[in-house]
C-alpha positions as CSV (number, residue, x, y, z in Angstrom):
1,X,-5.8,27.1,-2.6
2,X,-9.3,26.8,-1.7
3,X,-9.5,25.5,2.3
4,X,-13.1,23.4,1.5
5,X,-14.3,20.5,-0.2
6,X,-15.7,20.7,-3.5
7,X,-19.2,22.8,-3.2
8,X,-20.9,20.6,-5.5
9,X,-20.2,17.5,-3.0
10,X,-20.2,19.0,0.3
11,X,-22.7,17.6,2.7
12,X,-21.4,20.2,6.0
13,X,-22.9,21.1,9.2
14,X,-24.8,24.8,9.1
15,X,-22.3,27.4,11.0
16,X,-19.4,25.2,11.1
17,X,-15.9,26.7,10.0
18,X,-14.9,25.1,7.1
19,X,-11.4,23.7,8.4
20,X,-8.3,24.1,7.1
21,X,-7.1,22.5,3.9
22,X,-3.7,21.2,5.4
23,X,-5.7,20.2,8.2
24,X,-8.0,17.6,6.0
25,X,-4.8,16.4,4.7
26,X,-2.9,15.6,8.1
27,X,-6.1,13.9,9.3
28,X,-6.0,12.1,5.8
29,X,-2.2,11.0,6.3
30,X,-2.3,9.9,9.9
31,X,-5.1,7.6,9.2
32,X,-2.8,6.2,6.1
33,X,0.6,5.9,8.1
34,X,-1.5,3.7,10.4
35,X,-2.8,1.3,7.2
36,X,0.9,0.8,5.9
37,X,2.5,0.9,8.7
38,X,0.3,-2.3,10.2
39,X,1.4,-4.0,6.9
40,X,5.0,-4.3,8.0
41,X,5.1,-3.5,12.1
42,X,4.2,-7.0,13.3
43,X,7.0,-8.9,11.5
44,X,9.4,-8.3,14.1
45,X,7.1,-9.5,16.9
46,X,6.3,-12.6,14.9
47,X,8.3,-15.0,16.8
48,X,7.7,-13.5,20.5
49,X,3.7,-13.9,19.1
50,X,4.4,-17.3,18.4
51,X,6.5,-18.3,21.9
52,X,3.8,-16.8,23.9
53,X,0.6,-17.6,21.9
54,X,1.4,-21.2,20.8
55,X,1.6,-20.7,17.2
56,X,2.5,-22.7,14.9
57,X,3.9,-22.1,11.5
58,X,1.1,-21.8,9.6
59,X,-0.4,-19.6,12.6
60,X,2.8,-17.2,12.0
61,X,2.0,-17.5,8.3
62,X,-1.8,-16.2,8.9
63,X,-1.3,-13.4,11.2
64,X,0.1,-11.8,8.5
65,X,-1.8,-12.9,5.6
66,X,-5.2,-12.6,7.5
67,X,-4.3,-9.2,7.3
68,X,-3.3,-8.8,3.5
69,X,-5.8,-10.5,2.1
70,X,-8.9,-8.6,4.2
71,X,-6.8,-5.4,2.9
72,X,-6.7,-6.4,-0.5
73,X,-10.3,-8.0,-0.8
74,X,-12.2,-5.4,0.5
75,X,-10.4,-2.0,-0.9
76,X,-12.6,-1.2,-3.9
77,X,-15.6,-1.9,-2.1
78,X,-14.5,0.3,0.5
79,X,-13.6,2.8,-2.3
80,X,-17.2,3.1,-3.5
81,X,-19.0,2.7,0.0
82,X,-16.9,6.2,0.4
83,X,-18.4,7.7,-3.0
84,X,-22.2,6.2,-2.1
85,X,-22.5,7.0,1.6
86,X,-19.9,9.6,2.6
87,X,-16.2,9.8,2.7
88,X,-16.4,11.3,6.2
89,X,-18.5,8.4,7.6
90,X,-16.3,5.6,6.0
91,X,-13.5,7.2,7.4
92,X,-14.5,6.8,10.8
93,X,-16.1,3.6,10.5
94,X,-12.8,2.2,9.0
95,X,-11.0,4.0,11.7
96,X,-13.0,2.6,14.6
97,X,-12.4,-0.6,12.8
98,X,-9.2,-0.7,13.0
99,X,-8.7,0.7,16.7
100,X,-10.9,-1.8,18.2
101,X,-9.5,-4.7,16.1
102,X,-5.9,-3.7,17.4
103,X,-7.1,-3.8,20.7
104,X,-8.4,-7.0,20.5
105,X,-5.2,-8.0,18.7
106,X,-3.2,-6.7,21.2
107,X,-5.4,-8.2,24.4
108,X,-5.1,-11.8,22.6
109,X,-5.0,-14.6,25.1
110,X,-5.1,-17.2,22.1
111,X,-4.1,-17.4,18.4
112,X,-7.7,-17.8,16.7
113,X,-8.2,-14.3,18.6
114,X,-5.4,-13.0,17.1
115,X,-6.1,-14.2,13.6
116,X,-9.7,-12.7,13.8
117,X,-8.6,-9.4,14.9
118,X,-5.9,-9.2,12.2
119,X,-8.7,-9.8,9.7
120,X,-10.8,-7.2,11.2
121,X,-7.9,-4.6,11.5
122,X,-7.9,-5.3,7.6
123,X,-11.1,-4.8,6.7
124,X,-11.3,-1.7,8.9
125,X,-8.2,-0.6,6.9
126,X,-9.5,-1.5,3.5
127,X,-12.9,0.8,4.6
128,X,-10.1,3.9,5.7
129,X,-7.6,3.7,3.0
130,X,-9.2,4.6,0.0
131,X,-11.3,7.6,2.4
132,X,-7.3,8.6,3.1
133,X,-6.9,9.4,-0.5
134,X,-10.1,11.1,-1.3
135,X,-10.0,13.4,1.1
136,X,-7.1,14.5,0.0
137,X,-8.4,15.0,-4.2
138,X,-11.3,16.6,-3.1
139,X,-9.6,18.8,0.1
140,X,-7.4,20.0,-3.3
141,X,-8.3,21.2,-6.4
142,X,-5.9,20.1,-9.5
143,X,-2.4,21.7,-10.0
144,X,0.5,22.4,-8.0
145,X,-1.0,22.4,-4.5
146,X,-2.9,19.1,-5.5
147,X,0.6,17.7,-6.3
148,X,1.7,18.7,-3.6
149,X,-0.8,17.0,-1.4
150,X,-1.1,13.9,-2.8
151,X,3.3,14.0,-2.5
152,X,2.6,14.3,1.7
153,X,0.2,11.4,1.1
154,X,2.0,8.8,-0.8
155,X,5.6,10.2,1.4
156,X,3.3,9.5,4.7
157,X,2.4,6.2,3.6
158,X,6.0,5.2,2.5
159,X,6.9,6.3,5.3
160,X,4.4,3.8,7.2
161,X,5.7,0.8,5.6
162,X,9.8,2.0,6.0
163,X,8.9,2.2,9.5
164,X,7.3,-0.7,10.3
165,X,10.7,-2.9,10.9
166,X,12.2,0.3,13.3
167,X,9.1,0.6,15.0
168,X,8.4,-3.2,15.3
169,X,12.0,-3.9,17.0
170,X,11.8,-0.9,19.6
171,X,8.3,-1.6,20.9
172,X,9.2,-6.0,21.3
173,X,12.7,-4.9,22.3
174,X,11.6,-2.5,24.9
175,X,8.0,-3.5,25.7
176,X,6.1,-6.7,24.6
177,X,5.2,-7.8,21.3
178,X,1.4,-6.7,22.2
179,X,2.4,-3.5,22.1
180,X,2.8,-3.2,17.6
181,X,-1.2,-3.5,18.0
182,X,-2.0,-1.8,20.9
183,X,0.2,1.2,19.7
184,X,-2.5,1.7,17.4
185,X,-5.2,2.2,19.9
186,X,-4.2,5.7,21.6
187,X,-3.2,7.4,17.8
188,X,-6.3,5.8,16.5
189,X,-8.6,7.1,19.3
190,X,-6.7,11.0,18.6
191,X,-7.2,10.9,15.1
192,X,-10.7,9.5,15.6
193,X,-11.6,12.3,17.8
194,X,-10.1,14.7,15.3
195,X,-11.4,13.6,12.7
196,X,-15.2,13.1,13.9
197,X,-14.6,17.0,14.7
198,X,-13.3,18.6,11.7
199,X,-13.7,16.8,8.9
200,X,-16.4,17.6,6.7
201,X,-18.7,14.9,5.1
202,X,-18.2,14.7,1.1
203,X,-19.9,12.1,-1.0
204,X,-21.3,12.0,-4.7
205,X,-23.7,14.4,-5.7
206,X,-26.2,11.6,-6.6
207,X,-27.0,9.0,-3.9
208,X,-27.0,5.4,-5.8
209,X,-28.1,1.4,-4.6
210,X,-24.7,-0.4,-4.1
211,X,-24.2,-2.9,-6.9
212,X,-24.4,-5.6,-4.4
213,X,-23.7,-8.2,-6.9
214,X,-20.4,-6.6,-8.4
215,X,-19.5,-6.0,-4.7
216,X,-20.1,-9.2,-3.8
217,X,-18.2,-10.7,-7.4
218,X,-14.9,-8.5,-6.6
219,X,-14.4,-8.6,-3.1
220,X,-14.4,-12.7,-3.5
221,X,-12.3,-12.7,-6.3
222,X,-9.6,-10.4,-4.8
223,X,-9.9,-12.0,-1.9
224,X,-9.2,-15.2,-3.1
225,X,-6.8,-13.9,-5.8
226,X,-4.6,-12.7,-2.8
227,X,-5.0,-16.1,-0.8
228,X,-3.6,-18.0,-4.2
229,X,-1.2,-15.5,-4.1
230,X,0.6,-15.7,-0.1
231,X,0.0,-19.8,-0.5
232,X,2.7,-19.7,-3.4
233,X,5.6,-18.5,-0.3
234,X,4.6,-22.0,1.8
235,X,3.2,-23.9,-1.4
236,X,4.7,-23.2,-4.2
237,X,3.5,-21.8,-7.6
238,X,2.3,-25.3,-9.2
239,X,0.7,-27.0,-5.9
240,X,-2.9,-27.4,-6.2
241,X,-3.7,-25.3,-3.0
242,X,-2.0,-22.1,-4.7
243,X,-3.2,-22.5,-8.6
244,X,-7.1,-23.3,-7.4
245,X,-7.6,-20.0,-5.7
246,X,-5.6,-17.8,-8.4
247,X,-7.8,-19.4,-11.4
248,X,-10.7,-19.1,-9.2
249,X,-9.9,-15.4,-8.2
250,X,-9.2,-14.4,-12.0
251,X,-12.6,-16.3,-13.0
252,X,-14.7,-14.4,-10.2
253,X,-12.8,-11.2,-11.5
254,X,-13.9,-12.2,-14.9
255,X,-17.1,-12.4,-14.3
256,X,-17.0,-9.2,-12.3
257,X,-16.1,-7.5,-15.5
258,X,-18.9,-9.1,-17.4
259,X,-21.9,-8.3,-14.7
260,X,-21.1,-4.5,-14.6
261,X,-20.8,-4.4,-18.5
262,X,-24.6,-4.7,-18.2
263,X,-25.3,-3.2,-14.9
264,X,-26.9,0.3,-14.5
265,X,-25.5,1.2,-11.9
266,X,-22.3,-0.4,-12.0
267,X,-19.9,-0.7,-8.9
268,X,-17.1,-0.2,-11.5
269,X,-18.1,1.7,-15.1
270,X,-16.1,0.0,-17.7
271,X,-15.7,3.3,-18.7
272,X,-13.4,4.4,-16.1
273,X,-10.8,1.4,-17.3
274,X,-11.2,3.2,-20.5
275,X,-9.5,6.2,-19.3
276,X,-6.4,6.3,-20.5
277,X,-4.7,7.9,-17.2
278,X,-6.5,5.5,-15.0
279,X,-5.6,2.5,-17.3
280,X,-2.0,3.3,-17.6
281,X,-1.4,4.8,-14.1
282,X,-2.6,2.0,-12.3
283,X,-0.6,-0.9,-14.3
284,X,2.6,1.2,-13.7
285,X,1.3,1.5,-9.9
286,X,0.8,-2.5,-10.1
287,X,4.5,-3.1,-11.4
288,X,6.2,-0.7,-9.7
289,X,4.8,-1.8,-6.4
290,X,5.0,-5.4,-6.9
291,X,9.1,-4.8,-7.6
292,X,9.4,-2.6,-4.7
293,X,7.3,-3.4,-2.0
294,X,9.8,-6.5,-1.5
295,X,12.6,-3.9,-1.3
296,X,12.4,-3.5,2.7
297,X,12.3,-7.4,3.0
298,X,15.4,-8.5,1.2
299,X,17.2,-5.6,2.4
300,X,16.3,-7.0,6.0
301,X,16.8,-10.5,5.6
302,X,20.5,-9.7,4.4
303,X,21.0,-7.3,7.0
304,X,20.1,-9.9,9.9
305,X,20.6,-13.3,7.9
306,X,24.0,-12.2,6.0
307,X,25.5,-8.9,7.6
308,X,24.7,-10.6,11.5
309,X,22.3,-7.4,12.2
310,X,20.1,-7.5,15.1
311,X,16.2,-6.8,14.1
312,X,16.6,-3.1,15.7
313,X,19.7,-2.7,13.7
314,X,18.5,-3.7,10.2
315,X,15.7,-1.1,11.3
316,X,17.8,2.2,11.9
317,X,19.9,0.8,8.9
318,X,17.1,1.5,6.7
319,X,16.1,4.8,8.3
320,X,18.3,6.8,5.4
321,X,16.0,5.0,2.7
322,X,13.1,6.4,4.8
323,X,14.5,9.9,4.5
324,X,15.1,9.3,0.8
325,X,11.2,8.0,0.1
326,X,9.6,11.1,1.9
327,X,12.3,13.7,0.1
328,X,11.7,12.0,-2.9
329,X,7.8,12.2,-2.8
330,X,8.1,15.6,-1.7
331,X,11.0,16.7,-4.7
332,X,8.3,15.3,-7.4
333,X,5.8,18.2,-7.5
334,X,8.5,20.8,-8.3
335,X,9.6,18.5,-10.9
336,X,5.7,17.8,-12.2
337,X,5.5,21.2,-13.9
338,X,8.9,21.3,-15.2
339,X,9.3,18.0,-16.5
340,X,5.4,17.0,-16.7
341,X,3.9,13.5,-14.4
342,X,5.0,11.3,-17.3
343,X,8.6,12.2,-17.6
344,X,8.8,12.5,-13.7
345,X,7.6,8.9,-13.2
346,X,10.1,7.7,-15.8
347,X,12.6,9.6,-13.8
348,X,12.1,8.0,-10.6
349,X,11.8,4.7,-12.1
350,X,15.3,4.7,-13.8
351,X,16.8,6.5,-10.2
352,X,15.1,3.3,-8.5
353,X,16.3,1.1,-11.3
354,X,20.2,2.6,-10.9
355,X,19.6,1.4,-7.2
356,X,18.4,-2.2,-7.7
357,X,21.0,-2.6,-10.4
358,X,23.7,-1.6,-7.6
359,X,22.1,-4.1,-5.0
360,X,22.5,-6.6,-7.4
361,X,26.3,-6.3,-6.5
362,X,25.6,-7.1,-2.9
363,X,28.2,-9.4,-1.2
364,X,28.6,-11.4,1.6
365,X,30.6,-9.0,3.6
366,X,29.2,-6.2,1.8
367,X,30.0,-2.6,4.2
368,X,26.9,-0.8,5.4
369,X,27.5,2.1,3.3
370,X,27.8,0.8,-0.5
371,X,25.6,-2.2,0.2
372,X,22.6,-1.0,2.1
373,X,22.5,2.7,2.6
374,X,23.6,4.3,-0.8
375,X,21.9,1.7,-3.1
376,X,18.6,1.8,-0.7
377,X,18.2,5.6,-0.7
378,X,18.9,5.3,-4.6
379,X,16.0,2.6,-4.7
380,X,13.2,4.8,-2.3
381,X,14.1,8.2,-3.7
382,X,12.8,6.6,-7.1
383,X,10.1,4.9,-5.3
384,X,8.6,8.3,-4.0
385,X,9.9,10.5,-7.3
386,X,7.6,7.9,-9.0
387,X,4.4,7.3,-6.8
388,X,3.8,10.9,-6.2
389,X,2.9,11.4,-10.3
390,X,1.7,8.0,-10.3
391,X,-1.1,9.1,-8.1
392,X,-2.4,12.5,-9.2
393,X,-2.3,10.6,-13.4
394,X,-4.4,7.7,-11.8
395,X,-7.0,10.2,-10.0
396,X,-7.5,13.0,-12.7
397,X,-9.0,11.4,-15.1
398,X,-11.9,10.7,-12.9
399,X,-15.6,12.1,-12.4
400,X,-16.3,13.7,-8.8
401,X,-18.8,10.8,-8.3
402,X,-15.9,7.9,-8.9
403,X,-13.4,9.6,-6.9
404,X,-13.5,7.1,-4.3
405,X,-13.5,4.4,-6.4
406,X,-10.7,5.5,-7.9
407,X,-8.3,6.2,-4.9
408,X,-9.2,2.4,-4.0
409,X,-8.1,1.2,-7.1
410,X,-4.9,3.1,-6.7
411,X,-4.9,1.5,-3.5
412,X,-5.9,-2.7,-4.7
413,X,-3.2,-1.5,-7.1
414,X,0.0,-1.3,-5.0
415,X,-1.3,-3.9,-2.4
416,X,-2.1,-6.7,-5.2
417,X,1.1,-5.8,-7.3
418,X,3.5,-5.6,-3.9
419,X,1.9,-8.9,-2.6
420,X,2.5,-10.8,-6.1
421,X,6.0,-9.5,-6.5
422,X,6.8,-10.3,-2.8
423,X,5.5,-13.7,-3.6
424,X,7.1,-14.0,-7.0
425,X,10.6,-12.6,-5.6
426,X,10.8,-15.4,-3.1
427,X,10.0,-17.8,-5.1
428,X,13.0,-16.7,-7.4
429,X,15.5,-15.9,-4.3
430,X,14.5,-19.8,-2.9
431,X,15.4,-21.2,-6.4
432,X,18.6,-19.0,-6.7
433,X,20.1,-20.6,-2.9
434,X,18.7,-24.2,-3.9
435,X,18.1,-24.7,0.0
436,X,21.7,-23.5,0.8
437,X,22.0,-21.2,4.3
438,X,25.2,-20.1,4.2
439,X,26.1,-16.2,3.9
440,X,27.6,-16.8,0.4
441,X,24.1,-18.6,-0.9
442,X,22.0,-16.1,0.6
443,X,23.7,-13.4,-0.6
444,X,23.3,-15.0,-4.3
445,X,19.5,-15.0,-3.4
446,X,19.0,-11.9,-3.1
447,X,21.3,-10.5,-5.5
448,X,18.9,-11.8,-8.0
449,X,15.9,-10.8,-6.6
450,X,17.6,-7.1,-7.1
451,X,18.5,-7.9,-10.6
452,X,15.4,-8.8,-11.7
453,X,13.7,-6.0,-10.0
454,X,16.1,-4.1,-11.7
455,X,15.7,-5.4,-15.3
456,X,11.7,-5.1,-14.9
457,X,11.5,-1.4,-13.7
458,X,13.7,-0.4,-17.2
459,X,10.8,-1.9,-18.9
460,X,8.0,-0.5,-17.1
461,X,10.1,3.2,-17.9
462,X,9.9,1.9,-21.6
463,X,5.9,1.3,-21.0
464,X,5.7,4.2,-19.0
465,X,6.7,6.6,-21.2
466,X,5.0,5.1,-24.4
467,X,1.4,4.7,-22.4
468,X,1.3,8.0,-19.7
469,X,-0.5,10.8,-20.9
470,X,1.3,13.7,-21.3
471,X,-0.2,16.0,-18.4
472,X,-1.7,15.2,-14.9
473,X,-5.2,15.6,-16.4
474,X,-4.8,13.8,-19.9
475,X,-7.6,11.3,-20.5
């Protein structure tokens, strides 16, 4: 394994040491383990925000979504900032971001300062993520150890997200809802520190003008594509409030597509979508997460709403699934050379499948055992067997220069697809119960949230294994 960013990008400081390899990567992973794990953290504190802040519903609604959709609207353009001006640089900046917007978050004395620092925490995370992933791909060259690294990325991140309800309920339990923000402001500040003194700058050998007008056409149509998209929870798929914002993000998207067709220097080269292991990697990243990104909600609402758990209960309930995410991402590279990244990723999406298919049998007085912990760790063992090949397919096929670009596409990717299914599972859960709150209706709910889930992952095996290219670096 060669301990040094690739020689062709490197941009590094005369007489330093280059660090170590593994070191690049923790750095990497603890500034993605903050990302997802801010996705998830503050849903616990949500109604101690809302006692002591004055928030309304809608309010509630917003701190989450101001969030998501700064996340999601900003990621590829935080991708390619990376590539242009240094992975390195956006790292910090994104990092800084973030710290000082959880701050802020967590000092809030009203709800619009909440709101505003939740938007900022997302656009600082949006700048940081894709930096998380790129690092990594370049810290690594391809093969095993790459594997390997990206596996202690996507596990780390999983592992963000599966923590976020444990972490959530022990800091409001035993501190003050303030404190899922202002968590973030110590690590931050160590990683930060870290971080500005051993990671080494990287960017793309040749130093291009931002396509300000593709930047500017993409961020506003994922932006808006993601508001259309958390309206349809309060709204409804057919209100007017939800379907102007989807059309209008798919239109700005369109036309996106069309301006850097004739760019020359293109935010996004159409010929990247042409790469087969982009092209196919990504959709399967898209569907996979939009079915299991909603996993950890279901599974807590009927844990608290069904099974009578308290929120720090459903959290340690879950805590096997987070063991069974992190062994699965970590099992996948020793499966990648036996069974190659396309028949690994239809692996974990049948395990995952078997899972959903079992939660689907959930009852209303289901026993911890068969109907949270064995058909969860079923479910997140897939979900990391899956991810890990997912990852290195979507990020081989690309040229040094678009390697930031890529790892934010990977990124939009899961966010978009987990945000849409989230949206999309609710909607089909609400129209199961048909307004009914008893155990018995709930229950029904999300049983066919699970089935569905279930019923889509055996066709994205199906598409998986027609459409993945045979090895890690197939174009």
């Amino acid at each position: 394994m060669r301990p040094m960013l690739r020689a062709a990008e490197d941009t590094r400081a005369p007489g330093r040491t280059a660090p170590s390899t593994w070191l690049l990567v923790a750095l990497a992973c603890a500034g993605q383990f903050l990302v997802v794990l801010d996705v998830s953290v503050v849903n616990v504190a949500l109604p101690s925000m809302r006692t002591d802040l004055g928030l309304g519903v809608a309010g509630l609604q917003w701190v989450v979504n101001a969030y998501t959709i700064a996340f999601a609207g900003f990621m590829l353009l935080g991708g390619r900032a990376g590539d242009l001006y240094g992975r390195k640089r956006m790292f910090l900046v994104g990092l800084a971001l973030f710290t000082l917007a959880s701050l802020g978050g967590g000092l809030a004395q009203d709800g619009w300062h909440l709101l505003l620092a939740r938007t900022v925490q997302g656009l600082g995370a949006a700048v940081l993520a894709p930096s998380t992933l790129t690092i990594v791909t370049s810290a690594v060259p391809e093969g095993p150890a790459r594997a390997r690294a990206i596996a202690t990325w996507m596990a780390v991140g999983a592992g963000g997200g599966a923590a976020g309800g444990l972490v959530g309920g022990l800091l409001v339990d035993t501190l003050s809802w303030r404190w899922v923000l202002l968590i973030n402001v110590p690590v931050g500040a160590v990683v930060l520190a870290g971080a500005a003194w051993r990671l080494v700058e990287s960017r793309a050998g040749e130093r291009r003008r931002l396509d300000l007008p593709g930047a500017v056409l993409v961020t506003a149509g994922l932006a808006t594509l993601a508001y259309g998209i958390v309206q349809t929870e309060a709204e409804g798929w057919t209100a007017a409030v939800t379907l102007v914002p989807l059309l209008a993000g798919l239109a700005l998207i369109g036309a996106f597509l069309a301006v850097e067709a004739r760019t020359r220097a293109p935010l996004m080269p159409p010929k990247l979508l042409r790469l087969r292991s982009v092209a196919s990697a990504n959709t399967a990243m898209f569907v996979c997460g939009a079915v299991m990104f909603c996993t950890w909600y279901f599974m807590t609402l009927y844990a608290q709403n069904v099974l009578g758990y308290t929120p720090l209960e459903a959290g340690l309930a879950g805590m096997p699934s987070s063991l069974a995410v992190l062994l699965g991402a970590q099992l996948a590279p020793r499966l990648m050379p036996v069974l190659g990244a396309r028949h690994s990723v239809v692996l974990g999406i049948l395990v995952a499948a078997a899972g959903f298919g079992w939660q689907s049998t959930m009852t209303a007085d289901g026993s911890y055992v068969t109907a949270i912990m064995i058909p969860g760790v079923l479910m997140m063992a897939g979900a990391g067997l899956s991810a890990t090949p997912l990852a290195a397919l979507a990020t081989a096929g690309a040229a040094p220069g678009d390697e930031g670009l890529v790892s934010g596409l990977v990124n939009t990717s899961r966010t978009m697809g987990g945000s849409l299914g989230l949206a999309a599972m609710s909607t089909i859960a609400a129209a199961r119960t048909a307004g009914g709150t008893s155990p018995e209706a709930l229950t029904a709910g999300y049983a066919l949230v699970f089935r569905t889930g279930g019923t889509v992952l055996l066709v994205t095996a199906v598409m998986a294994l027609a459409w993945l290219p045979r090895g890690a670096s197939a174009d």
